[in-house]
C-alpha positions as CSV (number, residue, x, y, z in Angstrom):
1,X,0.0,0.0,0.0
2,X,1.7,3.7,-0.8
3,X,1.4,6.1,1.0
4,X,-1.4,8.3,-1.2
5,X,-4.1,5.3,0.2
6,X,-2.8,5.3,3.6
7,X,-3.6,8.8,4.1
8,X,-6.6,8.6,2.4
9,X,-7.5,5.5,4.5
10,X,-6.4,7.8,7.5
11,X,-8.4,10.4,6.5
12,X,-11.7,8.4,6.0
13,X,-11.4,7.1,9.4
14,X,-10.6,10.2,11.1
15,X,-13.5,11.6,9.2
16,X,-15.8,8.4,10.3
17,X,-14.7,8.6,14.3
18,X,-16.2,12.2,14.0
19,X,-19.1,11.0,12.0
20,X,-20.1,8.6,15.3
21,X,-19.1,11.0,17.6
22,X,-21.6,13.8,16.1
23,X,-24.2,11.1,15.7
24,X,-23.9,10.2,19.5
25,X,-24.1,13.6,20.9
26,X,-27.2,14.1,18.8
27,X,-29.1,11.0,19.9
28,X,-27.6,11.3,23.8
29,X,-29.4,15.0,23.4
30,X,-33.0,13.4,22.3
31,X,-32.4,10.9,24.5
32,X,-32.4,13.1,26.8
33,X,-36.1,12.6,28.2
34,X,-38.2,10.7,30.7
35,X,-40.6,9.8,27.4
36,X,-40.7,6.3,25.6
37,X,-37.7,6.2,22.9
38,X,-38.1,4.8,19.4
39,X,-34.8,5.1,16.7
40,X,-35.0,3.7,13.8
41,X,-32.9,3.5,10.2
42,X,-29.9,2.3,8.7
43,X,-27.4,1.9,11.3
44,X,-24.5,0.5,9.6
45,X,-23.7,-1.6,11.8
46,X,-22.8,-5.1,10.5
47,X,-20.6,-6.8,13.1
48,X,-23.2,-5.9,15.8
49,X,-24.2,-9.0,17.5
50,X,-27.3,-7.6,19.4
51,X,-28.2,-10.3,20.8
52,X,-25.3,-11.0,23.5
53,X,-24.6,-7.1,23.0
54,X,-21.0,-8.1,21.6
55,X,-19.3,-6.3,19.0
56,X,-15.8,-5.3,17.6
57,X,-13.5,-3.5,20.0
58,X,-13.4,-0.1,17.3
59,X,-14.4,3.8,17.9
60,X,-17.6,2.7,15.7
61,X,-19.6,-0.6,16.9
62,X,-18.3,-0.3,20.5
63,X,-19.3,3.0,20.9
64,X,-23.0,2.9,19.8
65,X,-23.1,-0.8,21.9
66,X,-22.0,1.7,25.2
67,X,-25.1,4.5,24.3
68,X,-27.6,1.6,24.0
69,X,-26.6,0.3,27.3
70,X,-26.3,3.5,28.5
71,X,-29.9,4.6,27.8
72,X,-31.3,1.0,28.6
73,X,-32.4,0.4,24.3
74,X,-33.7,-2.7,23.4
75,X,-32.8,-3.7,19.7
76,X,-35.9,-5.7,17.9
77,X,-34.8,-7.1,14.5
78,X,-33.0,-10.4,14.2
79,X,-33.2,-11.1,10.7
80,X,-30.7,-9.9,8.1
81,X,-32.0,-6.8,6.2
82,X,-28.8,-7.0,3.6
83,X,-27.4,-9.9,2.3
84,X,-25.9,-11.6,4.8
85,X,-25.6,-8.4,7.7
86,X,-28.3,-6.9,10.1
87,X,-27.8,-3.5,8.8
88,X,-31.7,-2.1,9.7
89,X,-32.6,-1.4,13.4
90,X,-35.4,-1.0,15.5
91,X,-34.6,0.5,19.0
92,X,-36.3,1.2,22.1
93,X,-36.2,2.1,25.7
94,X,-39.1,0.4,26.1
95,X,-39.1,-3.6,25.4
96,X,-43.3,-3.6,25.4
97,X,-43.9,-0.9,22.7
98,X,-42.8,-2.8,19.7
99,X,-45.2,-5.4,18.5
100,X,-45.0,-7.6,15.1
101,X,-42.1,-6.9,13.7
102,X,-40.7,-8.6,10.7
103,X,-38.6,-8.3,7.6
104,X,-40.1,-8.3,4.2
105,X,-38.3,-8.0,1.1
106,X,-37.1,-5.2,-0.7
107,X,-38.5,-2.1,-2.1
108,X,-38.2,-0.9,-5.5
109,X,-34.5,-0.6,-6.1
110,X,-33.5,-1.0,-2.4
111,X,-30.9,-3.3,-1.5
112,X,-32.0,-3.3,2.0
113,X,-35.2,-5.3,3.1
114,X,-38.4,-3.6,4.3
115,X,-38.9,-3.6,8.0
116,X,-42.6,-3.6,9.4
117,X,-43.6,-3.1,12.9
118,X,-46.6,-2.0,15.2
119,X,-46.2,0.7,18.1
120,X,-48.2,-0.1,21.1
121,X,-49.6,3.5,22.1
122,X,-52.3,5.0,24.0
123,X,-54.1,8.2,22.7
124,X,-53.6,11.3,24.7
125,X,-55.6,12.2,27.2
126,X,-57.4,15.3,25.7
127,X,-60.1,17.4,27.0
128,X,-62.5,19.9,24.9
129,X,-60.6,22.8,25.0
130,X,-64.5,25.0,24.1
131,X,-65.0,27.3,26.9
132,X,-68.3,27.8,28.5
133,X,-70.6,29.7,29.9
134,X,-72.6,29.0,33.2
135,X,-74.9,30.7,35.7
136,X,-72.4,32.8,38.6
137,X,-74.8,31.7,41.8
138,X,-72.2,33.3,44.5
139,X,-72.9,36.5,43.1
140,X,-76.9,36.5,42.5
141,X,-79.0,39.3,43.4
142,X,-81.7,37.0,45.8
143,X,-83.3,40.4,46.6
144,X,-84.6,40.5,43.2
145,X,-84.7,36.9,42.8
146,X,-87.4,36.9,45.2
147,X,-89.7,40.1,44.5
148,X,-90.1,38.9,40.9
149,X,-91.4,35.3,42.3
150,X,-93.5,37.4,44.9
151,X,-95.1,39.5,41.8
152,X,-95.5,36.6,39.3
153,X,-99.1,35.8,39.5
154,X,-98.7,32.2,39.2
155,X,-96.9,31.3,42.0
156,X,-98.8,34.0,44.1
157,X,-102.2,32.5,43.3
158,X,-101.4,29.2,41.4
159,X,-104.5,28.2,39.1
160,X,-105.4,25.3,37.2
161,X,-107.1,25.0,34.0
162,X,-109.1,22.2,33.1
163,X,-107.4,20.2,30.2
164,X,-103.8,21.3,31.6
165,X,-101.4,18.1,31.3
166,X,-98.8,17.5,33.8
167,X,-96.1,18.8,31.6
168,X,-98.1,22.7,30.6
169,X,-98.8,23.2,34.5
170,X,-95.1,22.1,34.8
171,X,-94.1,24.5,32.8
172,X,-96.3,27.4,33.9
173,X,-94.6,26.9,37.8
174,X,-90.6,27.1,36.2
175,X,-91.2,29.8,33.4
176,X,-90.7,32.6,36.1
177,X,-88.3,30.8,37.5
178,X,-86.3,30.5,34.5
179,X,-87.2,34.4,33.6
180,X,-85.8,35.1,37.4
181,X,-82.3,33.5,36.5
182,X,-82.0,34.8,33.3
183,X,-82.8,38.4,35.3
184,X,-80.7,38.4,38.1
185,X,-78.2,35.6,38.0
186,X,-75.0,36.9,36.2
187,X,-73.1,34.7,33.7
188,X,-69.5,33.6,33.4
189,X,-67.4,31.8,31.5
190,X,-65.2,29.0,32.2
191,X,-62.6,26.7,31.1
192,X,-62.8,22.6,31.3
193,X,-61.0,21.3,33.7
194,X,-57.9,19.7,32.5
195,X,-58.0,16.4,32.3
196,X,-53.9,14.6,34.1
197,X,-53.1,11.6,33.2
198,X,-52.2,8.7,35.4
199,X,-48.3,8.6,34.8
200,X,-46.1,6.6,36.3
201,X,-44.2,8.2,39.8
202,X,-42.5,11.4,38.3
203,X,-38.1,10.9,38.7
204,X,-36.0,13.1,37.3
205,X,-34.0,11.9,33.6
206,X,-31.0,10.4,35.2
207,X,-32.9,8.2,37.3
208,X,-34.9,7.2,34.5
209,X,-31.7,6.6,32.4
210,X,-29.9,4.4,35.2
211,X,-33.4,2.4,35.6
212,X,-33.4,1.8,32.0
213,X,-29.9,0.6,32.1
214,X,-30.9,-1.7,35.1
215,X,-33.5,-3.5,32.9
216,X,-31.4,-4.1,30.3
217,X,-28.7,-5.1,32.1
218,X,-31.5,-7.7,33.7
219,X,-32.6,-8.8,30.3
220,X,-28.9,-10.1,29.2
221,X,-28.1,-11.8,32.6
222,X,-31.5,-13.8,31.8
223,X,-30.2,-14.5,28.9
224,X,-26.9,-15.6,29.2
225,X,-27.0,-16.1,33.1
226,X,-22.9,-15.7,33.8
227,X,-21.0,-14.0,37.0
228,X,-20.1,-10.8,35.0
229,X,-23.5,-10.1,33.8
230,X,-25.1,-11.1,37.1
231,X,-22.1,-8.7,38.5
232,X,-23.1,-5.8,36.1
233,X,-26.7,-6.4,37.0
234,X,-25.7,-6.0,40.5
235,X,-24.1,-3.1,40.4
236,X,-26.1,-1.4,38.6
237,X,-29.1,-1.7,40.6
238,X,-27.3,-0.7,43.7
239,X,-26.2,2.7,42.1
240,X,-30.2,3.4,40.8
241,X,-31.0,2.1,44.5
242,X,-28.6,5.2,45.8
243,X,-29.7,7.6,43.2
244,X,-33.4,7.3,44.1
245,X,-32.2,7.5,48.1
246,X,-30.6,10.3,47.3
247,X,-33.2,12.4,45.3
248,X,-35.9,11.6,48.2
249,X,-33.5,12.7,50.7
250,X,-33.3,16.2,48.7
251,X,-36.8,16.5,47.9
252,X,-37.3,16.0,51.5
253,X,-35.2,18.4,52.9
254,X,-36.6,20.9,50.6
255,X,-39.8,20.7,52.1
C-alpha cells in the first residue's frame, strides 16, 4: 500500500470517528427525556451482535453498543436486512412498545429489506378545549330573585285549568323561575377542567436513564446467566437504588 491510500484511508477514518461521535451527541441529546424512545434507520452496523450485546473492539460498533446500554435500548430485529448483515434497526427504551415486527423483502430498487412493525400507544388524554358559559350563583341578586317570584301571579295564586297536562302546568310553575335566572343571575365563563393523566411516579431523567440501564442489564443476565453479567446487573441496581435515596432525601429536605 503507498502512502497516497494510507492517508486517504487515515483520512476516512478520522472523518468516520467524528461521523459517530456527532451522531452520538445528537441521539444522547433526544435521548435526553423521561418519554418512551423509538430510533430507527440504517445503522450501519454489520458486526453488531445484538443479541449478547457483543461487538468489535473499534471507535464505531463499541461506541454505539455503550449508548444503547447507556440509555437502557432494546434492539428488535433479528433477521438480516442485507445480504448476509443486520444492517436495519429498531430500538427502544421500552421492550413492550414494539409489536410484530418482521422483515419483508425489498422495495423498489433498495438493497436493503423492508422492516414492518406496530407501536403499542395510548391516545392522549385530551379534554374539549371550548369554553363555556354557566350561571355565577355566588354572586346572584336573591333580593330581586325573590320580588319577581312574589309579583309573578302564578306562583302567588297558582290556578289550574281544566285540560292542563302535567307537563303545561309544569311549565307554567318554572317559566318565572327560569325568567328570574336569566334576570338576576349573572353569567361567566369558564374553562374545562384539564384532564392529568395517570403517569407513572415522576423521577427526574437520570434516574430514568440508570433504571433503564438496570433493565437491560437484567434482560442479558436472563439471557446468558454468567458471574459478569449477574455482577453488572448487581451493580447497577445498587447505584439506581442510591440515586433514588438520594433524590428523596433532597426533595425531602426541601420541604
Amino acid at each position: 500500500m503507498d502512502h497516497s491510500a494510507i492517508s486517504q484511508y487515515i483520512y476516512h477514518q478520522n472523518l468516520t470517528n467524528l461521523y459517530i461521535v456527532l451522531l452520538l451527541e445528537c441521539l444522547e441529546y433526544l435521548s435526553n427525556t423521561r418519554d418512551t424512545i423509538v430510533l430507527v434507520g440504517d445503522f450501519n452496523l454489520p458486526f453488531a451482535n445484538w443479541n449478547e450485546l457483543r461487538s468489535p473492539d473499534d471507535s464505531i460498533h463499541s461506541s454505539f453498543l455503550d449508548f444503547c446500554i447507556q440509555y437502557g435500548l432494546c434492539q428488535f430485529v433479528t433477521s438480516f436486512t442485507r445480504h448476509h448483515h443486520t444492517l436495519d434497526l429498531v430500538f427502544s427504551s421500552d421492550p413492550n412498545i414494539i409489536s410484530d415486527l418482521c422483515v419483508q423483502d425489498t422495495f423498489s430498487t433498495s438493497d436493503h429489506s423492508m422492516v414492518e412493525y406496530n407501536l403499542i400507544v395510548r391516545p392522549h388524554d385530551c379534554s374539549s378545549s371550548v369554553k363555556s358559559v354557566i350561571y355565577d350563583y355566588n354572586h346572584a341578586d336573591y333580593d330581586g330573585i325573590c320580588n319577581f317570584l312574589l309579583n309573578d301571579p302564578f306562583l302567588t295564586n297558582p290556578c289550574f285549568n281544566d285540560g292542563e297536562t302535567a307537563d303545561q302546568t309544569w311549565e307554567n310553575f318554572f317559566t318565572p323561575i327560569h325568567k328570574a335566572i336569566e334576570l338576576y343571575v349573572p353569567t361567566k365563563i369558564v374553562c374545562p377542567p384539564v384532564r392529568v393523566s395517570r403517569r407513572s411516579k415522576y423521577r427526574p431523567r437520570h434516574i430514568c436513564h440508570a433504571l433503564n440501564k438496570k433493565c437491560h442489564l437484567w434482560r442479558l443476565h436472563r439471557k446468558n446467566k454468567t458471574l459478569i453479567s449477574k455482577s453488572q446487573y448487581e451493580k447497577q441496581s445498587a447505584y439506581v437504588k442510591k440515586l433514588i435515596f438520594d433524590y428523596q432525601k433532597q426533595t425531602e429536605s426541601q420541604l
